[in-house]
C-alpha positions as CSV (number, residue, x, y, z in Angstrom):
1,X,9.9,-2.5,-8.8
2,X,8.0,-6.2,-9.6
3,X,10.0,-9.0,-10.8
4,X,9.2,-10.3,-14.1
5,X,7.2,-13.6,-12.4
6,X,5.2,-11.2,-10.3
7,X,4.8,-8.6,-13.2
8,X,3.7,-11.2,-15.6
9,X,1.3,-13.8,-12.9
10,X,0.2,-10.9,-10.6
11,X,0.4,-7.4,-12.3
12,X,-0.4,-7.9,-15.8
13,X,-4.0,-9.4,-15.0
14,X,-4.9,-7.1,-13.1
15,X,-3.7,-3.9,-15.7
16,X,-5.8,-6.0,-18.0
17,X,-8.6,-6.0,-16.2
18,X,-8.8,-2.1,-15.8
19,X,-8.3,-1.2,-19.6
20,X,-10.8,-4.0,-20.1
21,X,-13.4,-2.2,-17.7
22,X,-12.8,1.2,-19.7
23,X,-12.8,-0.5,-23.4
24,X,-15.3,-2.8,-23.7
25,X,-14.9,-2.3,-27.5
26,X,-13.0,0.6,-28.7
27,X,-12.2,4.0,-27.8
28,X,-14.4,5.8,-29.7
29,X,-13.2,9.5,-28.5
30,X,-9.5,8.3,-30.0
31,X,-10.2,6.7,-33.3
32,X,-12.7,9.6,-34.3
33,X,-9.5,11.9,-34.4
34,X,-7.1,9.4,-35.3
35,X,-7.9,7.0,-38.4
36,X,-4.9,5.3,-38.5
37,X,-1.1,4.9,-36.8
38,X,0.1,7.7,-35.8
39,X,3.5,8.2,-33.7
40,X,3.4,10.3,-30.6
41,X,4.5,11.5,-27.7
42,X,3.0,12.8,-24.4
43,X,5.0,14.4,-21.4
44,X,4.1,13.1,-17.7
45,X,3.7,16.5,-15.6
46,X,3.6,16.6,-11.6
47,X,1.1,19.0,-10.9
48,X,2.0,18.7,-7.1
49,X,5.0,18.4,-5.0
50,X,4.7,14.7,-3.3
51,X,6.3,11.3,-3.8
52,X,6.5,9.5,-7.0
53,X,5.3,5.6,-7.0
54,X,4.0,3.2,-9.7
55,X,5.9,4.1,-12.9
56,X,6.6,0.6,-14.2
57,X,3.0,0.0,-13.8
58,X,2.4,3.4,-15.5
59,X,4.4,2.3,-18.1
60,X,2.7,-1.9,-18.1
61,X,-1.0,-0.4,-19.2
62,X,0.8,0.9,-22.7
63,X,3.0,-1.4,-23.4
64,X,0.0,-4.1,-22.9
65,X,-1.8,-2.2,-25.3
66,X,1.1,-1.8,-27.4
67,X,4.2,-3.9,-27.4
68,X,6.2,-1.2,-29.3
69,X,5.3,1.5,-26.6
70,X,8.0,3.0,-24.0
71,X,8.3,5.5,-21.7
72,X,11.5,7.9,-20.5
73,X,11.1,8.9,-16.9
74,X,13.4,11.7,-15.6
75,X,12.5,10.4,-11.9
76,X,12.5,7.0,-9.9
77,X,10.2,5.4,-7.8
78,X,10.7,6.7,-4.3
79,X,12.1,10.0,-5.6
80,X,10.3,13.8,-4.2
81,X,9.1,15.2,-7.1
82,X,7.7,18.9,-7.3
83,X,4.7,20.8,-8.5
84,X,5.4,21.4,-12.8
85,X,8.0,19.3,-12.6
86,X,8.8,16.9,-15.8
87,X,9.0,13.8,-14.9
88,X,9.3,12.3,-18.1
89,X,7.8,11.6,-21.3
90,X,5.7,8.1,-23.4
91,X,6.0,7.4,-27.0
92,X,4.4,5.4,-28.9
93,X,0.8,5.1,-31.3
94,X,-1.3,8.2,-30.6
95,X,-4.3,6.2,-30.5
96,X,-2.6,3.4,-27.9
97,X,-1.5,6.8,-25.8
98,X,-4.8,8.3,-25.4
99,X,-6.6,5.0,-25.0
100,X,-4.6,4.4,-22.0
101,X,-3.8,8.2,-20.4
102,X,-6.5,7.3,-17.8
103,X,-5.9,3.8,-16.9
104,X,-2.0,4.6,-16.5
105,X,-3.0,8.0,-14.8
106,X,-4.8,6.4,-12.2
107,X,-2.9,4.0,-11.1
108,X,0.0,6.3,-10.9
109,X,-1.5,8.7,-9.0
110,X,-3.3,6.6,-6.4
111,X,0.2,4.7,-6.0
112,X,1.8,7.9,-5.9
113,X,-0.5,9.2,-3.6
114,X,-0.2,6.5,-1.0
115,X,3.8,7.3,-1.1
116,X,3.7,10.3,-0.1
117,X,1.1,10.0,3.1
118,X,3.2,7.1,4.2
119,X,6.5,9.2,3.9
120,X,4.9,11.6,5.9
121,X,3.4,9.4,8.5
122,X,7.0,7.7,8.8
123,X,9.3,10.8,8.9
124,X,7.0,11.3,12.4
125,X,9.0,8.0,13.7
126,X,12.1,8.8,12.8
127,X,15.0,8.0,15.7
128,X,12.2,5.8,17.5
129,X,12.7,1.7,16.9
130,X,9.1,1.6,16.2
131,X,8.3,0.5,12.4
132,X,5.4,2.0,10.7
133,X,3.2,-1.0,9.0
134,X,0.0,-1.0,6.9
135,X,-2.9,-3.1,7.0
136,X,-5.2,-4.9,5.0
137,X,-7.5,-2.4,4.3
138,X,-7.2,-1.9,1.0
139,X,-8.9,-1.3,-2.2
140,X,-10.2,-4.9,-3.4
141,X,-7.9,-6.1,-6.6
142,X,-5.3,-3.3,-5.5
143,X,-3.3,-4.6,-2.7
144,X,-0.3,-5.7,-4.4
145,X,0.2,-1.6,-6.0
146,X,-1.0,-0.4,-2.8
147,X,1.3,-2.3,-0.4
148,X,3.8,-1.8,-2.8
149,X,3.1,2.1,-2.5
150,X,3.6,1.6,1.7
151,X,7.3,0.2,1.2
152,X,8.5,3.0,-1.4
153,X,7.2,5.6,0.8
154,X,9.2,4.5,3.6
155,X,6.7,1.9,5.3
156,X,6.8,-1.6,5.8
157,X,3.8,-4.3,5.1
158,X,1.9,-6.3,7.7
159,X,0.8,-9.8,6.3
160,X,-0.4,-9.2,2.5
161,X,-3.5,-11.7,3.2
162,X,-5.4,-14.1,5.1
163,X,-2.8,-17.3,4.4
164,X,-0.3,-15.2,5.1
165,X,-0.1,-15.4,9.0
166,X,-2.1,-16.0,11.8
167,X,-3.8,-12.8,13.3
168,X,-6.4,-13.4,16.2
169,X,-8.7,-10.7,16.1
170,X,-12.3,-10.1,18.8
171,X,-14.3,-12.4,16.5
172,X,-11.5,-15.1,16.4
173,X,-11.3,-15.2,20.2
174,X,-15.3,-14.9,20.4
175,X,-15.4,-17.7,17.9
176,X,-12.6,-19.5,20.1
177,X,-14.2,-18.8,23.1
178,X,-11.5,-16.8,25.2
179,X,-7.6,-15.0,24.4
180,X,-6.0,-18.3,25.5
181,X,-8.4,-20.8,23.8
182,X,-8.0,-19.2,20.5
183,X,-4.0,-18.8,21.0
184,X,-4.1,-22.9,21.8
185,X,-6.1,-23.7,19.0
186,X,-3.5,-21.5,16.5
187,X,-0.9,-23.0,17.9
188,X,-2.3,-26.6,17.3
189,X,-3.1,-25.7,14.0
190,X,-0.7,-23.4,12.2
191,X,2.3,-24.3,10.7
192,X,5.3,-23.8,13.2
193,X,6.6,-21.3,10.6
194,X,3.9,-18.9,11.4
195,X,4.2,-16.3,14.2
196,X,0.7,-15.7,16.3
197,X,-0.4,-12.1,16.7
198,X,-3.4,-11.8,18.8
199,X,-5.5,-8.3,19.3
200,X,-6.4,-7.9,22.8
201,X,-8.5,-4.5,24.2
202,X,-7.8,-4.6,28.0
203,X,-5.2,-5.6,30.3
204,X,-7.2,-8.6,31.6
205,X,-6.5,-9.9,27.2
206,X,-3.1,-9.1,27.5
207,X,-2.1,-11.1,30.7
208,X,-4.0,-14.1,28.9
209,X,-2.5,-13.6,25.5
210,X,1.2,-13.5,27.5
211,X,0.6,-16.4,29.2
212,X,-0.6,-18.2,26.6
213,X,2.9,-17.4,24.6
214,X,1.5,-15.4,21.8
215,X,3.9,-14.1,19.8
216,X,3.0,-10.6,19.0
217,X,0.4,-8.5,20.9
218,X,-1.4,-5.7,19.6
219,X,-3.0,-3.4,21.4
220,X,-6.1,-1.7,19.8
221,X,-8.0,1.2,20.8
222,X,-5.6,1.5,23.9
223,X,-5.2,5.2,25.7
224,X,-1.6,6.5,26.1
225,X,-2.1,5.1,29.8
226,X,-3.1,1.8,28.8
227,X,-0.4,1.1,26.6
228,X,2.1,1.8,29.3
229,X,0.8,-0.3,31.7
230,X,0.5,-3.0,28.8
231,X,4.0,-2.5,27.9
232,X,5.2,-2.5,31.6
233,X,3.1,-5.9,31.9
234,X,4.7,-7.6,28.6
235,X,8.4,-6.6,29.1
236,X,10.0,-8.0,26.2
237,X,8.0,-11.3,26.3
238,X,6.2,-10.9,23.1
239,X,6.2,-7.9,20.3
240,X,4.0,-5.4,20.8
241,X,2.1,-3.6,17.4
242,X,-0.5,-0.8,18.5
243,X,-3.5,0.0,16.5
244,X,-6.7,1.9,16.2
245,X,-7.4,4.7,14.0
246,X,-4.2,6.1,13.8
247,X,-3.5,9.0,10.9
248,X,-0.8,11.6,10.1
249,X,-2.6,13.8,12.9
250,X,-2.2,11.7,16.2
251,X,0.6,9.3,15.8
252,X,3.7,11.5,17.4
253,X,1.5,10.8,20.6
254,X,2.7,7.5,20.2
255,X,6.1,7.8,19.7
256,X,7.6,8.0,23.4
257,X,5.8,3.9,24.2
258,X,8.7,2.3,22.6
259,X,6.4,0.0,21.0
260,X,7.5,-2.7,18.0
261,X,4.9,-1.6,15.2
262,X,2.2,1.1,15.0
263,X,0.1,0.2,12.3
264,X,-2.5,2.4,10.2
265,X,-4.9,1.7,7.8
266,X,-5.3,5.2,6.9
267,X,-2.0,4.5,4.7
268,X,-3.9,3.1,2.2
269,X,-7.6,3.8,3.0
270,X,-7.5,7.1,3.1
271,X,-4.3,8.7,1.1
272,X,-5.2,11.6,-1.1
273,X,-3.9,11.3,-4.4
274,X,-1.0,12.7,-6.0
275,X,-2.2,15.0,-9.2
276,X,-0.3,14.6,-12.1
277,X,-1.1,14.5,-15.8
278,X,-0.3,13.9,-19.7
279,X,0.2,17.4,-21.0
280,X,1.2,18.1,-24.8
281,X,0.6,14.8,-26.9
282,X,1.7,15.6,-30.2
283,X,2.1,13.5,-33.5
284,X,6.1,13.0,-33.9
């Protein structure tokens, strides 16, 4: 769940921005049928089993609209929830309900949807010390939901942007002009508070990036092979994240490296959503 400074600085803005890009000046569907006030109430309906996510931001895009809006949830964040299942129920102006059922809908479910791939990517790394992390691919103006989504489905979150740690990626080191180069420039310029993680593609990288003292090493694109030899090479001196298209499908081949971090963009790039709908408004 967001704090009240990040609901209010970070969240709220961005909820604002997504009712503003559906009503540019009323919702014309909702006041044809409704003239005036109106109390209601809607019930929220799973229409799959998964894992819920993003209900206080579910709940934010009415009560934005409409200060005396609530909801009652049944479930929490983090919670299974199963196919017809009731997870709760939003109250307030009929017209404030059906202007915002989409919004609210698709942020829930996107969030939701997230949750429960990660879940199931991470329950493939359970009794292994690797940690499961996300990237930074991610939908633009959506990172802090879907990051969010990673953690409640039982991930963890890599840096949440560029000024948030130093990564040295090909074009860096092209850019630098070799692994060590770029790992001596970081390390002149970064603040001493910032680890340096430094991508490397073949042993020759990760011998430099060693030797150069980077902090964390990951290893992208890297056959089974590879990684072993990489990890026999390293041997404790730096973390070790691997990378590279990795999904739901291949990742128990990774399991037996003993690696730090596996990370996988597919978390949030590629997560189906989880279908669930407002069934039954009625006027109360």
């Amino acid at each position: 769940m967001y704090d009240q400074v990040t609901l209010k600085l970070n969240v709220d803005p961005l909820i604002l921005s997504a009712l503003k890009e559906d009503i540019t000046s009323e919702d014309v569907s909702a006041n044809c049928v409704m003239k005036k006030a109106q109390a209601g109430e809607v019930d929220l309906i799973c229409k799959e089993d998964g894992i819920i996510c993003g209900l206080q931001v579910f709940e934010r895009v009415f009560t934005l609209l409409d200060g005396n809006s609530r909801a009652e949830f049944y479930v929490e964040d983090g919670e299974e929830v199963k196919k017809g299942q009731l997870m709760g129920k939003v109250y307030g102006d009929i017209r404030v309900l059906l202007a915002g059922e989409r919004t609210a809908l698709n942020y829930l479910q996107r969030m939701s949807g997230i949750a429960t791939y990660t879940h199931a990517v991470a329950s493939l790394l359970e009794g292994t010390k690797t940690k499961l992390l996300d990237t930074r691919k991610t939908t633009p103006n959506n990172r802090i939901f879907e990051k969010y989504s990673v953690r409640v489905g039982g991930g963890n979150n890599h840096r949440y942007n560029l000024s948030d740690g130093v990564m040295l990626k090909d074009n860096h080191i092209g850019a630098a002009g070799g692994v060590a180069q770029a790992i001596r420039m970081a390390k002149e310029y970064a603040p001493f508070v910032r680890k340096i993680e430094v991508e490397v593609e073949n042993m020759d990288m990760v011998k430099e990036a060693v030797e150069a003292g980077a902090d964390i090493i990951m290893l992208d694109n890297m056959t089974h092979a590879q990684i072993e030899e990489a990890m026999d090479f390293i041997s404790g001196r730096a973390e070790v994240e691997v990378s590279g298209n990795v999904t739901k499908e291949n990742i128990a081949k990774l399991t037996d490296l003993g690696v730090d971090y596996i990370s996988s963009g597919a978390l949030t790039h590629s997560a189906p959503i989880l279908d669930i709908s407002m069934k039954n408004l009625h006027a109360v």
